[in-house]
N, C-alpha and C positions, 0 to 999 in steps of 0.2 A: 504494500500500500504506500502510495506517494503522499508527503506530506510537506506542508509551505509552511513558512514562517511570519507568512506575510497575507491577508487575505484584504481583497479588496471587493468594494459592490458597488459597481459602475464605473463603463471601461469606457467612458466620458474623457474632454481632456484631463479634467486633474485626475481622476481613476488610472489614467495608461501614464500617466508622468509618473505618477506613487510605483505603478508597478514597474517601469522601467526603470529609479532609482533606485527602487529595491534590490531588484535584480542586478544593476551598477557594483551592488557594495556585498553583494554577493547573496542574497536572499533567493527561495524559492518561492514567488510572488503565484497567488490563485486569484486571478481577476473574471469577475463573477458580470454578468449582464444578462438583462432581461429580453430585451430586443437584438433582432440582428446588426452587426455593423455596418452602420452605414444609415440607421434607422432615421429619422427627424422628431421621435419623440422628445429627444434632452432638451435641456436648459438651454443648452448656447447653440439651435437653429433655429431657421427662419425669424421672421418679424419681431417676434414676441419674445427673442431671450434675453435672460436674466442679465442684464445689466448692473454695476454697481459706480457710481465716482465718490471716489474719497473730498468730502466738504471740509476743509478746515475751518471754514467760516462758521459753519453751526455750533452752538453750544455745547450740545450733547461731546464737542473735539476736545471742549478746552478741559485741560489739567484741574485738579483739583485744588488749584491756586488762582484758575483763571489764566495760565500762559498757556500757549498754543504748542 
């Protein structure tokens, strides 16, 4: 029986990044998916994916002192 040290669920981009570091530093990476590759179910296709930008301007940024 084969066994990884490393298990991942969703071979998404950060899913196949984790598994190919893994495997980098010498790991036996199990990267796990629901859909075929190549699918447009994820996050990051078509129109509607998940976007983030970093605000330094909003409050929820600033330090516990109030510096940025």
């Amino acid at each position: 029986m084969e066994t990884h040290e490393l298990i991942i669920v969703g071979a998404g981009a950060m899913g196949s990044a984790a598994a190919y570091h893994g495997a980098k530093v010498g790991l036996n990476p199990l990267l796990l998916e629901q859909f075929k590759i190549g699918h447009n179910n994820g996050s990051s296709h078509g129109g509607s994916r998940i976007t983030r930008y970093a605000n330094t301007e909003a409050e929820e940024c600033r330090g516990p002192c109030g510096e940025k």
